[in-house]
C-alpha positions as CSV (number, residue, x, y, z in Angstrom):
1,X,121.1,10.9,12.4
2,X,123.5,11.3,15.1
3,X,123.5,13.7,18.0
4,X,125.5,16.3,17.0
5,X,123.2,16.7,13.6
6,X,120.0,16.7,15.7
7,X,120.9,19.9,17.3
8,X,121.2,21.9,14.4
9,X,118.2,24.2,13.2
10,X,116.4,23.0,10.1
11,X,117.0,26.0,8.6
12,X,120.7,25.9,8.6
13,X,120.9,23.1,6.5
14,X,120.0,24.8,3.7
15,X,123.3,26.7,4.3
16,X,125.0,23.4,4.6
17,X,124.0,22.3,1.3
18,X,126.4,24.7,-0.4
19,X,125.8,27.3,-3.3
20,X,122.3,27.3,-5.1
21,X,122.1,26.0,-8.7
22,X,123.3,27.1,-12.0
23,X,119.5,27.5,-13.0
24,X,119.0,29.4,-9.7
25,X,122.4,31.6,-10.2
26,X,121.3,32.6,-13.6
27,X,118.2,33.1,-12.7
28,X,119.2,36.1,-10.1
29,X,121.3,37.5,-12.8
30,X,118.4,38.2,-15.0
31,X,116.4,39.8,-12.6
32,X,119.4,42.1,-11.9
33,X,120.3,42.8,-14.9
34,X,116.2,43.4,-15.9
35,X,116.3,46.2,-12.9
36,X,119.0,47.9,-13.9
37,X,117.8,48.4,-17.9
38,X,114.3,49.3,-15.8
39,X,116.0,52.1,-14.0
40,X,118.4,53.3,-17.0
41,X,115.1,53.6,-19.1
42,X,113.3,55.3,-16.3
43,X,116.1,58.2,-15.1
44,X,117.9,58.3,-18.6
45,X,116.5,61.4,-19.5
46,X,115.6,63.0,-15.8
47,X,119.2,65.5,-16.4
48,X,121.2,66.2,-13.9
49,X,120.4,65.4,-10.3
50,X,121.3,66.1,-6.8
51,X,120.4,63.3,-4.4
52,X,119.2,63.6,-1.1
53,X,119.8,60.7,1.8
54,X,118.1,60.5,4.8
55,X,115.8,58.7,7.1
56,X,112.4,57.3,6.3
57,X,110.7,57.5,9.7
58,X,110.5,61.8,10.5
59,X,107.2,63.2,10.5
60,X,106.2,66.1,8.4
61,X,106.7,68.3,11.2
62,X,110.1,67.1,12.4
63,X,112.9,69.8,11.9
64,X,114.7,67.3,9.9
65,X,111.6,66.8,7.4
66,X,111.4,70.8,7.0
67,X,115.2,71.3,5.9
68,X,115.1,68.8,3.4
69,X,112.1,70.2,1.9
70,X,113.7,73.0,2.0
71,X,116.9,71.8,0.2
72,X,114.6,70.3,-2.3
73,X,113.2,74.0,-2.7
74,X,116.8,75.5,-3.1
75,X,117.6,72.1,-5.9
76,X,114.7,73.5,-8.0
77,X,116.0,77.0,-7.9
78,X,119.4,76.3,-8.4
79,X,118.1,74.5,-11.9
80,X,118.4,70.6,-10.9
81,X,116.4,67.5,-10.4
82,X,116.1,66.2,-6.8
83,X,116.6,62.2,-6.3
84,X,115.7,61.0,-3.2
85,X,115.2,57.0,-2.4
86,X,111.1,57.7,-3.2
87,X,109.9,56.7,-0.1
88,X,108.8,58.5,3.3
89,X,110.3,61.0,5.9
90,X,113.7,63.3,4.9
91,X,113.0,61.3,0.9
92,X,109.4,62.5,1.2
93,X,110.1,65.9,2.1
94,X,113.3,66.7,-0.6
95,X,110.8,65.3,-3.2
96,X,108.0,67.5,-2.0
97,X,110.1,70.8,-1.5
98,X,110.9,70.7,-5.4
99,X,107.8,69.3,-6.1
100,X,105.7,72.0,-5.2
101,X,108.6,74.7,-6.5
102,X,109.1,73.9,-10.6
103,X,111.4,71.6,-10.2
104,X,111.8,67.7,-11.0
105,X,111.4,65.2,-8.2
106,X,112.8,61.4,-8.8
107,X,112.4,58.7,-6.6
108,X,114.1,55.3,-6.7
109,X,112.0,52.9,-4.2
110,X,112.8,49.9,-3.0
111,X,111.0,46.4,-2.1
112,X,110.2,46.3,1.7
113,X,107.6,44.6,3.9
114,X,107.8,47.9,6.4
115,X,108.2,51.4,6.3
116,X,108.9,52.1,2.4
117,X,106.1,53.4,0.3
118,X,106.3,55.8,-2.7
119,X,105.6,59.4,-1.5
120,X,103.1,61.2,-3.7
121,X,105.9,63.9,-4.6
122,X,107.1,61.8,-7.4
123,X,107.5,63.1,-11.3
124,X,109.2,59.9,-12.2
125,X,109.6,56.8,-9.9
126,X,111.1,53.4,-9.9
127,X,111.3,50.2,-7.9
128,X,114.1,48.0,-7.1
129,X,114.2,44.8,-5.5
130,X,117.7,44.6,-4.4
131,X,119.3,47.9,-2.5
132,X,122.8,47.7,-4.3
133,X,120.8,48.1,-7.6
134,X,119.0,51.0,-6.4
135,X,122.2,53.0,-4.8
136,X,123.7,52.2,-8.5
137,X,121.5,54.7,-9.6
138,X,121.0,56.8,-6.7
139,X,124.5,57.8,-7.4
140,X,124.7,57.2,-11.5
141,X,122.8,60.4,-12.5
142,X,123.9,62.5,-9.8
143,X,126.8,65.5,-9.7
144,X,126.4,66.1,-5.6
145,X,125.3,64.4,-2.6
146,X,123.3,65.7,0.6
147,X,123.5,63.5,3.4
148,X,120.1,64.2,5.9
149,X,120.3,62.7,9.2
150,X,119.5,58.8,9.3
151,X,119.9,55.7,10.2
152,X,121.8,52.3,8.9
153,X,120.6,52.8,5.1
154,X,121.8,56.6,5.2
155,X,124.9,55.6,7.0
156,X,125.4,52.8,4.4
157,X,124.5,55.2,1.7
158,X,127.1,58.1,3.0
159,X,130.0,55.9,3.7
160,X,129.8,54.0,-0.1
161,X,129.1,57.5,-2.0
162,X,131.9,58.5,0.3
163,X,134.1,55.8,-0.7
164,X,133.3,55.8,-4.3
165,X,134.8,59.5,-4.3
166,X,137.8,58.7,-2.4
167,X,139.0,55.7,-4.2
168,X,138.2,57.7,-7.6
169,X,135.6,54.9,-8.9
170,X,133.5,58.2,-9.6
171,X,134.6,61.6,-10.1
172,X,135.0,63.9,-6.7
173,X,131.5,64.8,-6.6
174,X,130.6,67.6,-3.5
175,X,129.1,65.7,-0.4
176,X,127.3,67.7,2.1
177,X,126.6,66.5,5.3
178,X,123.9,68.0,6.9
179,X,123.3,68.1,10.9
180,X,126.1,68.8,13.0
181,X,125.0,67.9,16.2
182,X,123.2,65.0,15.3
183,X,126.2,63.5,13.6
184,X,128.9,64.5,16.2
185,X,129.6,61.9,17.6
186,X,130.0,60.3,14.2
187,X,132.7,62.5,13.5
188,X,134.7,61.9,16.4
189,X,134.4,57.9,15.4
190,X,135.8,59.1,11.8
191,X,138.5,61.2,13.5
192,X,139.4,58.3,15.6
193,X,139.9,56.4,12.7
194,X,142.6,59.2,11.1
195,X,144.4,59.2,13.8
196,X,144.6,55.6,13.9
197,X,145.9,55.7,9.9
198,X,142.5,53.4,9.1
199,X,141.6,56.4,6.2
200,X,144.3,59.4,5.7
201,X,143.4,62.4,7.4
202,X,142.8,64.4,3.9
203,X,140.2,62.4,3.4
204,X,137.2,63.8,5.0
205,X,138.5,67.0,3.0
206,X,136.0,65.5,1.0
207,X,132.8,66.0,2.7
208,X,131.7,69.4,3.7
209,X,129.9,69.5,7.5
210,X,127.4,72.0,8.1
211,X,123.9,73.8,9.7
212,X,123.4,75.9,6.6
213,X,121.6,75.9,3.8
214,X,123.3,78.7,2.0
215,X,126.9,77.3,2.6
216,X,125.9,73.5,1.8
217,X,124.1,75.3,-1.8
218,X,126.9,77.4,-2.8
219,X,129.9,74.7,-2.1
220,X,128.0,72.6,-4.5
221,X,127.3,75.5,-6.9
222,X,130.7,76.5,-6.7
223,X,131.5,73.0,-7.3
224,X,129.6,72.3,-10.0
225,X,130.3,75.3,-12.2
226,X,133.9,75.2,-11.4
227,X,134.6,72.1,-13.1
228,X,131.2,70.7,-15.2
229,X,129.3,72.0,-17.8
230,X,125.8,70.9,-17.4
231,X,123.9,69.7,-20.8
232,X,120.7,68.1,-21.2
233,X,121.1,64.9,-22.9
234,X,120.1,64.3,-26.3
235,X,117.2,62.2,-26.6
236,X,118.6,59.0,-28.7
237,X,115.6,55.7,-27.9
238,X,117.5,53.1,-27.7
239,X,116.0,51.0,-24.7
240,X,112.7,52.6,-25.5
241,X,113.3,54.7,-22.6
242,X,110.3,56.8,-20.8
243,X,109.6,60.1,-21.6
């Protein structure tokens, strides 16, 4: 071995080595493709959703945990199932607010040696091991977004939903983003990037900013009605999906 290869870290080598094997690659593409039928049988028959992003680490008595649960009240009464990521803080509390209000609460979890365990607020939950499989369906069954405040998974959430809607992969869904002063300086970062041509300036047209409840409700009920009518799917098994 010379002495320019006994300075690299074991562990790159297996980077070194190059792609895994065919076995290996086919492998990974089972287990995707098993999640996704997992979830499709899970959420095929939840209706039609409104998911919630935010962070997992806000307390139950944070200000942030009491408007979600409050937009997860306002979900219910507007007739809609609230999907949230299943697990703790701002997910926790959307769950919980139409949990304990008549209306159906969905969670879509995900693998995580920290901070992500299913909140008991659940009607229906699933599991995923890989995040871009769970966002799939985070966003699949869903006619609106509301962004809570968060961190890198809410951000990463926001800007792909976001993008999704602007490059017309999905159809121009209302997003609601939720928390003006805690996401100002974001917004001068997005501004920045209009200005610089980076995204046109129409396109946070998009996204609706707001403190309040009653505006970020009625832009998406005015949304909704406007352009969708809502039915209930009609129950065909064809993956054996859950009831």
């Amino acid at each position: 071995m010379s002495d320019e290869e006994s300075i690299i870290p074991a562990k790159e080598h297996v980077f070194l080595d190059g792609p895994k094997s065919r076995g290996y690659e086919l492998g990974f593409a089972w287990r995707v493709f098993k999640q996704f039928i997992k979830g499709f049988r899970t959420l095929h028959f939840v209706g039609p959703c409104i998911t919630v992003f935010g962070s997992a680490r806000f307390k139950e008595d944070h200000p942030y945990y009491v408007q979600a649960r409050e937009f997860g009240k306002r979900i219910a009464q507007l007739g809609f199932t609230t999907m949230t990521g299943g697990g703790p803080g701002i997910m926790e509390a959307a769950n919980r607010g139409a949990f304990e209000n008549g209306g159906q609460s969905i969670g879509c979890n995900i693998q995580l040696p920290f901070e992500q365990h299913e909140n008991p607020y659940l009607h229906k939950s699933v599991t995923f091991e890989h995040f871009f499989v769970r966002k799939v369906l985070l966003i699949k069954y869903s006619y609106a977004f509301i962004i809570m405040p968060g961190g890198f998974g809410t951000m990463d959430e926001f800007f792909e939903t976001l993008t999704l809607v602007q490059t017309k992969t999905i159809t121009q869904f209302p997003i609601v983003l939720f928390g003006k002063e805690y996401y100002k300086d974001l917004l001068v970062a997005i501004e920045d990037m209009a200005e610089k041509g980076t995204i046109s300036k129409e396109d946070m047209d998009l996204v609706l900013i707001t403190d309040d409840y009653d505006e970020a409700m009625s832009h998406i009920r005015h949304y909704i009605t406007s352009n969708y009518k809502v039915k209930p799917r009609k129950r065909k098994w064809i993956f054996l999906e859950k009831r």
